[in-house]
Every structure is written in C-alpha cells, then in structure tokens.
N, C-alpha and C positions, 0 to 999 in steps of 0.2 A: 389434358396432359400438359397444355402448353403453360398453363395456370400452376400447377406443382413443382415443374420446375423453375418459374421468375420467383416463386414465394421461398424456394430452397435456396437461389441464388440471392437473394435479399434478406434471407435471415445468415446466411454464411459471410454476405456483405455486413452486416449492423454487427454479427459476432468479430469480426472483425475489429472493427470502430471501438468495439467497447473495452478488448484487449490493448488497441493504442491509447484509450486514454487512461486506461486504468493503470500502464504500462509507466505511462508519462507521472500521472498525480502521485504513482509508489515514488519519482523519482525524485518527484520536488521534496515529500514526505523524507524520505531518505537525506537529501541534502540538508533540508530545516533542520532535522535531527542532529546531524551533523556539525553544523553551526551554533547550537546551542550547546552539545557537548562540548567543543572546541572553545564557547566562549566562556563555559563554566572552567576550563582547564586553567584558560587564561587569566581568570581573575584570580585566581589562587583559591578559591572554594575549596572547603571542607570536605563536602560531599563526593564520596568516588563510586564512579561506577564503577562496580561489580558482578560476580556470574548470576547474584542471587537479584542483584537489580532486574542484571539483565533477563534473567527468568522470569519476570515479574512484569517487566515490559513485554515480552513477547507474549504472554499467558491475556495480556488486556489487550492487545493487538489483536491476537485471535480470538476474543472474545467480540471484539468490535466486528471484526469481519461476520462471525455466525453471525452478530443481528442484523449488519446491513443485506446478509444472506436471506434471512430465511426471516 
C-alpha cells in the first residue's frame, strides 16, 4: 500500500514539473513571438499580420503540439 501511494505522490509531483516548465517555455515562446512581430512592425515591413495568418500560425502550432503529443 505504502508503495502506491509514494509512486501516486511522485507522479503527481513530475506532473507537476512538467506543467511549470511547459508553463514557462510557452512564455519565452510567446515573448520571441512577440519580438519579432514588434521588430517586423518597426522596420516598416510590407508584410501584415492578419486573421488568415493568424489562422495559419495557430493551425501549425497545433499541428506541432499533436506530434510532440502523440
């Protein structure tokens, strides 16, 4: 008994860990993104983002996630 619960307490701990770093890399992720749209604004770039971008970015996003998923 004593065995099921340190292996339930240890996987509830690593689930844990794996939510802060995933937590953390979405947010660098987010900032980088950030910084390149911001530097593309500032150069005067042609290119604008839009919904259909934006669509398009999120579609490979979640595309990425299913393979690192599964």
């Amino acid at each position: 008994m004593d065995k099921q619960v340190q292996t339930k307490e240890q996987t509830q701990s690593s689930a844990g860990t794996i939510y802060a770093i995933g937590g953390i890399l979405g947010a660098l992720v987010g900032l980088i993104a950030a910084y390149i749209v911001a530097k593309n604004y500032e150069s005067g770039s042609d290119k604008e983002f839009n919904a259909g971008t934006g669509v398009k970015l999120g579609l490979a996003v979640m595309g990425l996630l299913r393979i690192l998923a599964g």
